[in-house]
C-alpha positions as CSV (number, residue, x, y, z in Angstrom):
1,X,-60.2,-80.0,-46.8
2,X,-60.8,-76.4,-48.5
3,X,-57.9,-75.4,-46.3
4,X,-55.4,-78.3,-46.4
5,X,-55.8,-77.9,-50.1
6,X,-54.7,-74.3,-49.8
7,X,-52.0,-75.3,-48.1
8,X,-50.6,-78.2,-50.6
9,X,-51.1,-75.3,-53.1
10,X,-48.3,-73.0,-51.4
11,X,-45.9,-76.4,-50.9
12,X,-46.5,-76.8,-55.0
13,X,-45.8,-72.9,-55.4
14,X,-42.6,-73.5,-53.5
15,X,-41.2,-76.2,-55.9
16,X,-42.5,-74.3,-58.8
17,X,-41.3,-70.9,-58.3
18,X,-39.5,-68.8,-61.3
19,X,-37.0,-66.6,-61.7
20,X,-37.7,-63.1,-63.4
21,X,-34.7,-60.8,-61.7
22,X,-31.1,-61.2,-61.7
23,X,-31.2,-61.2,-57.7
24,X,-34.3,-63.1,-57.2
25,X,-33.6,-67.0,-58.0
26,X,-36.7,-69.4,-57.9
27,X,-35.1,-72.3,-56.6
28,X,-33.9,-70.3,-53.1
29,X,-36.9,-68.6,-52.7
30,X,-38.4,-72.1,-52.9
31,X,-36.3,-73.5,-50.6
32,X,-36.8,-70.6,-47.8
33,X,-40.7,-70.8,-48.4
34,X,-40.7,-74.6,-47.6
35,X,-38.3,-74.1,-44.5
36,X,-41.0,-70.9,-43.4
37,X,-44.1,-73.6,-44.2
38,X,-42.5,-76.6,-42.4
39,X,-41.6,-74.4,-39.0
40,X,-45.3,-73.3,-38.7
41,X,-46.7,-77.0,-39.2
42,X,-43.6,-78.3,-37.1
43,X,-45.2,-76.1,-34.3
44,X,-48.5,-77.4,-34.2
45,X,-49.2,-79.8,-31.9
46,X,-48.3,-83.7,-31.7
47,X,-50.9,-85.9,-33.2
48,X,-51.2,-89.0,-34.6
49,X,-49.7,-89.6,-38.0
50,X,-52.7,-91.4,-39.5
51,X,-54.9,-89.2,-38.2
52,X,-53.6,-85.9,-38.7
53,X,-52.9,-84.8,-42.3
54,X,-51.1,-81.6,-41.1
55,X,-48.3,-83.6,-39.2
56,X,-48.1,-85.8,-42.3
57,X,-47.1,-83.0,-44.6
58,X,-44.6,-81.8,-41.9
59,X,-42.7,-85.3,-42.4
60,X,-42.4,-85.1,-45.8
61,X,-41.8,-80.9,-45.5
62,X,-38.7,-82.1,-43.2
63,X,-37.5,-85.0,-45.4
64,X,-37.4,-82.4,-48.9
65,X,-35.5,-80.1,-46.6
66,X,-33.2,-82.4,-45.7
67,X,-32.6,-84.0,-49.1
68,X,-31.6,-80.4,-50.7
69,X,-29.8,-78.9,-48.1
70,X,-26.5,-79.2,-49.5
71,X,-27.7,-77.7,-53.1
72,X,-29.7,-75.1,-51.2
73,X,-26.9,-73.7,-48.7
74,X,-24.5,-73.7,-52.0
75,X,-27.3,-71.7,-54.1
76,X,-27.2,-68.9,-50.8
77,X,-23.5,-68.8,-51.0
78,X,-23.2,-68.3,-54.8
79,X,-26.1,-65.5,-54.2
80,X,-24.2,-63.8,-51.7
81,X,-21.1,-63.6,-53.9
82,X,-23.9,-62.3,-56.5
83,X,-24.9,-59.7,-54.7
84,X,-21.1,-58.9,-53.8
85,X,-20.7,-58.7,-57.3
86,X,-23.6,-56.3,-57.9
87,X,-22.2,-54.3,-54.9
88,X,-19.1,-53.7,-56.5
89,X,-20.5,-52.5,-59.9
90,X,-22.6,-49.9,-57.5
91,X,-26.3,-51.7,-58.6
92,X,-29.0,-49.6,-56.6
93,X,-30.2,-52.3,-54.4
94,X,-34.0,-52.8,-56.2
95,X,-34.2,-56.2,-54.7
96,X,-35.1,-58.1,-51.0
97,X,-31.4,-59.6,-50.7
98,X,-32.0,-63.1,-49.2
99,X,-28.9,-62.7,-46.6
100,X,-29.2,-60.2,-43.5
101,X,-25.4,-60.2,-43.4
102,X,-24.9,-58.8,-47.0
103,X,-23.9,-54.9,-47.4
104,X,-26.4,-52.4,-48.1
105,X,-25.4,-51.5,-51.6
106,X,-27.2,-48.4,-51.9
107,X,-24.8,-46.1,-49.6
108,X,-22.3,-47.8,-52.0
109,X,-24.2,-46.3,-54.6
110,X,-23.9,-42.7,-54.2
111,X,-20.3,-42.8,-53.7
112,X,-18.8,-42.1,-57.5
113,X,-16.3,-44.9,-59.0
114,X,-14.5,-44.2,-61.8
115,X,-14.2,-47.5,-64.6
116,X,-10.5,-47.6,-63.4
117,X,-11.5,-48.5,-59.7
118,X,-14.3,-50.7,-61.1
119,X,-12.4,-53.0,-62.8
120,X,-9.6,-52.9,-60.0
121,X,-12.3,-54.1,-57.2
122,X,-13.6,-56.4,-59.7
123,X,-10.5,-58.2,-60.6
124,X,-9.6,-58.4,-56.6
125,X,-13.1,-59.5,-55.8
126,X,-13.2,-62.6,-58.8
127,X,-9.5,-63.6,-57.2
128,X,-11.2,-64.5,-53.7
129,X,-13.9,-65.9,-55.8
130,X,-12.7,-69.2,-55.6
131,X,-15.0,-72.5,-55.5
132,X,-14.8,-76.0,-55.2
133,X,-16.4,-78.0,-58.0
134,X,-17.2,-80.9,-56.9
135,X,-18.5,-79.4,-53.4
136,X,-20.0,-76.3,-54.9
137,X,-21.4,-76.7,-58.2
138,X,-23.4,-73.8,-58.3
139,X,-20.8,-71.0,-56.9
140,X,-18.7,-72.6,-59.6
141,X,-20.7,-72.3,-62.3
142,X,-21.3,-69.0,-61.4
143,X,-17.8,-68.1,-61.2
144,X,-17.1,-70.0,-64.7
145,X,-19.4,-67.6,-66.7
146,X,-18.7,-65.0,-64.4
147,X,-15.3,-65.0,-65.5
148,X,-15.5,-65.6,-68.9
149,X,-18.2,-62.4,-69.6
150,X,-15.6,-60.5,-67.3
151,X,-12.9,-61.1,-69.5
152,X,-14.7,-61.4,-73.0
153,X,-16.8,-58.1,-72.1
154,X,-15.3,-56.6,-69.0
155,X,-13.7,-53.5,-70.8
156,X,-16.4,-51.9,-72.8
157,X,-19.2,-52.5,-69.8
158,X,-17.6,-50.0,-67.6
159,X,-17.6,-46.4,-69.2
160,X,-20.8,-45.5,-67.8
161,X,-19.5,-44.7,-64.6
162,X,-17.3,-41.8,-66.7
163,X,-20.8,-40.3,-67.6
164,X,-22.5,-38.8,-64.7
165,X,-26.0,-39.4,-64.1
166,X,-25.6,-42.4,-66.0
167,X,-26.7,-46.0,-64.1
168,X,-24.5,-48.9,-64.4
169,X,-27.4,-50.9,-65.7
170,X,-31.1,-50.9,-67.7
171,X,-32.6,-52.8,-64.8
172,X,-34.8,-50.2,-63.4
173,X,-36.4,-49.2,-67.1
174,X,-36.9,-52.9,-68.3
175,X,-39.3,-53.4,-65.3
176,X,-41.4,-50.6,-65.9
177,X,-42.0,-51.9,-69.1
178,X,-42.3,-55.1,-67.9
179,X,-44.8,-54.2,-65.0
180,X,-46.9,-52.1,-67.9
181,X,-47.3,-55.0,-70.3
182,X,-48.7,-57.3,-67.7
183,X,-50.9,-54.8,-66.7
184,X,-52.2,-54.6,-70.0
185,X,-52.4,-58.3,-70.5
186,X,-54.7,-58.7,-67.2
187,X,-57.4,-56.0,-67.9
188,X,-57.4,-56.6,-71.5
189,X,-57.0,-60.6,-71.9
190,X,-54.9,-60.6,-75.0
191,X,-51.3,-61.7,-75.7
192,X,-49.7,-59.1,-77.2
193,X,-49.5,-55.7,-75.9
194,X,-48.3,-53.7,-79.1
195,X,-52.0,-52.0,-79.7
196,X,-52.7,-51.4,-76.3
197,X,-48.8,-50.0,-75.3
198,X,-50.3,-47.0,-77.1
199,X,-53.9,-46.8,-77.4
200,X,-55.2,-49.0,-74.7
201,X,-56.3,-46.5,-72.1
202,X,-58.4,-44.7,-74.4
203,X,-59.8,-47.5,-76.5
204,X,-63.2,-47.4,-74.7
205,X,-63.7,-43.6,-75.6
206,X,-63.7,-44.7,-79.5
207,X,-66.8,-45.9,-79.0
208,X,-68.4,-43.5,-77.2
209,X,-70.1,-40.1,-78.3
210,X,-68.6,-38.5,-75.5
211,X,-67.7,-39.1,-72.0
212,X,-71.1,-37.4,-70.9
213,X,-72.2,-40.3,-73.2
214,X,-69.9,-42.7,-71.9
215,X,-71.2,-42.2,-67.9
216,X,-74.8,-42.7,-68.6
217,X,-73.8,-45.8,-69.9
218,X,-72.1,-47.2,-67.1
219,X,-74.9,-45.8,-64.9
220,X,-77.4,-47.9,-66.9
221,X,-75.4,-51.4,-64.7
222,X,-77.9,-52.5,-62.4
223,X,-76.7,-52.8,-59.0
224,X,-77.2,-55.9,-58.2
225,X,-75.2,-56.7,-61.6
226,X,-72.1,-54.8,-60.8
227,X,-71.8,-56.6,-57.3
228,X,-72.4,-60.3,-58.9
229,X,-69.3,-59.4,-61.1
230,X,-67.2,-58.2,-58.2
231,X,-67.8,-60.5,-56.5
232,X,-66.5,-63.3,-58.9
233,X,-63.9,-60.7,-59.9
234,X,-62.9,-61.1,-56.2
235,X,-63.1,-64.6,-55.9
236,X,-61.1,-65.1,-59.3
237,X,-58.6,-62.6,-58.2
238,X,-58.0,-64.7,-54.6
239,X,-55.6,-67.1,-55.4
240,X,-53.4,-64.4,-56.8
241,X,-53.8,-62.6,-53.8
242,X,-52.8,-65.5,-51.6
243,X,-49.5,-66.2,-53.8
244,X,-48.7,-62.8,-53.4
245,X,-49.0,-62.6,-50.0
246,X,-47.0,-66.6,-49.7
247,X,-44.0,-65.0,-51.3
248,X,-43.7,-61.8,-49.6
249,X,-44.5,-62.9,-46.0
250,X,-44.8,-67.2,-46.0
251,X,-44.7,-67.6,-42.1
252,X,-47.5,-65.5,-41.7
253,X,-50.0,-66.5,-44.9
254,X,-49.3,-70.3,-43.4
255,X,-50.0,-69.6,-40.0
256,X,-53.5,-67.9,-41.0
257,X,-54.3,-71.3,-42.8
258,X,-53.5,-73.6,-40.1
259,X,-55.2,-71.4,-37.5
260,X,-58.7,-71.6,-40.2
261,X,-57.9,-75.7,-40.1
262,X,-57.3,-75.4,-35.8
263,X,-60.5,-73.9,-35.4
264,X,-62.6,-75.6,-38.1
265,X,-61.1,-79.0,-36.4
266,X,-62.1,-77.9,-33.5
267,X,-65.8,-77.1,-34.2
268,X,-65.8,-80.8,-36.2
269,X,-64.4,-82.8,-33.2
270,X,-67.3,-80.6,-31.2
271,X,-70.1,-81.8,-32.9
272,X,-71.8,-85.2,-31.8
273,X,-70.9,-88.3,-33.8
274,X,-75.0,-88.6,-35.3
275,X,-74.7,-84.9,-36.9
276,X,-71.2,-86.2,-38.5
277,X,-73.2,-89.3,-40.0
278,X,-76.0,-87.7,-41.1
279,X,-73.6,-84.9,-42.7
């Protein structure tokens, strides 16, 4: 049960997964974590329906696949033409593209473009760029606003690539920051990170004598203390750990689970029916 629940829990990840990058886009991620999660259970072996849970959630896995195919294979087409975009605006490639057939934009990248041949392959590029509505709503709505912040915005966005050394975007910076604010948030448990942007590292030496001072005090943590707390900092940290590992490598954190529900099966259908009851 421990492990079919870990399992539902990376299904309800995949229907509930954000969107913090211009590249990375929740609902496709979702979608391709469900398809990874319903070709490891659709592998397991034929069982009865009523019987085996596993083979239950691979029915309904199937039928939510099914039922947003259409808007999934539209959201991979509109991120294609995304990252097509970003291609032509030389964007260093700092995110997994979801398509193995898209260019890799960072040879593009070192190649200098002046704002001239910028806007030229831009223009060209928005021209092909040309979706159905009531087919593809998505590519369409990204063309819409794609099209309107070209031609509201397009000429004062592209004198960077006159400045050498320059990047065409803030990206890069704006996730440091990003990365060192929830850093700051997890060890420290508080909202706001505008004390501890500056003084956080060295808040613990403020009240201490000295770091001579500061040592013996740590030393005076009994042992068997210090492991207690690691090991419910270990335990509190492991769901964490297992959505990390779901969304960089889904086929392979799912197929761990089901082999921990194979074998525990196993050792339960082993066991005589008495030490079942009396369980």
């Amino acid at each position: 049960m421990a492990v079919e629940a870990q399992i539902r829990a990376a299904i309800r990840d995949c229907v509930n997964r954000t969107s913090r990058k211009p590249f990375q886009w929740g609902g496709l991620s979702g979608y391709q974590q469900l398809e990874a999660i319903g070709q490891i259970l659709r592998s397991l072996p034929c069982r009865e329906l009523d019987t085996d849970y596993l083979s239950l959630l691979s029915v309904w896995i199937d039928q939510a696949l099914s039922n947003n195919l259409s808007v999934a294979f539209d959201l991979a087409e509109a991120h294609k033409w995304l990252r097509r975009i970003a291609e032509c605006l030389c964007y260093p490639n700092n995110s997994n593209s979801t398509s193995d057939n898209v260019t890799d934009i960072t040879q593009t990248a070192k190649i200098p473009k002046t704002r001239f041949q910028v806007r030229r392959d831009m223009e060209e590029l928005l021209q092909q760029f040309v979706p159905d509505q009531g087919q593809n709503p998505a590519q369409f709505a990204l063309k819409k606003k794609l099209q309107r912040l070209w031609d509201k915005y397009g000429a004062n966005l592209l004198h960077c690539y006159d400045i050498p050394g320059l990047p065409p975007d803030n990206l890069k910076m704006e996730a440091m920051f990003s990365h060192l604010r929830r850093h700051q948030r997890r060890i420290s448990g508080r909202k706001s990170t505008t004390t501890l942007r500056y003084f956080g590292q060295y808040q613990v030496l403020f009240v201490a004598e000295s770091e001579k001072h500061l040592l013996e005090q740590i030393q005076e943590v009994p042992i068997a203390e210090y492991k207690t707390q690691r090991l419910r900092l270990a335990m509190a940290e492991a769901p964490r750990q297992r959505k990390h590992r779901l969304h960089h490598d889904p086929i392979s954190a799912i197929q761990v689970l089901v082999n921990q529900h194979t074998e525990l099966l196993s050792v339960l259908d082993s066991q005589p029916l008495k030490y079942q009851l009396d369980s």
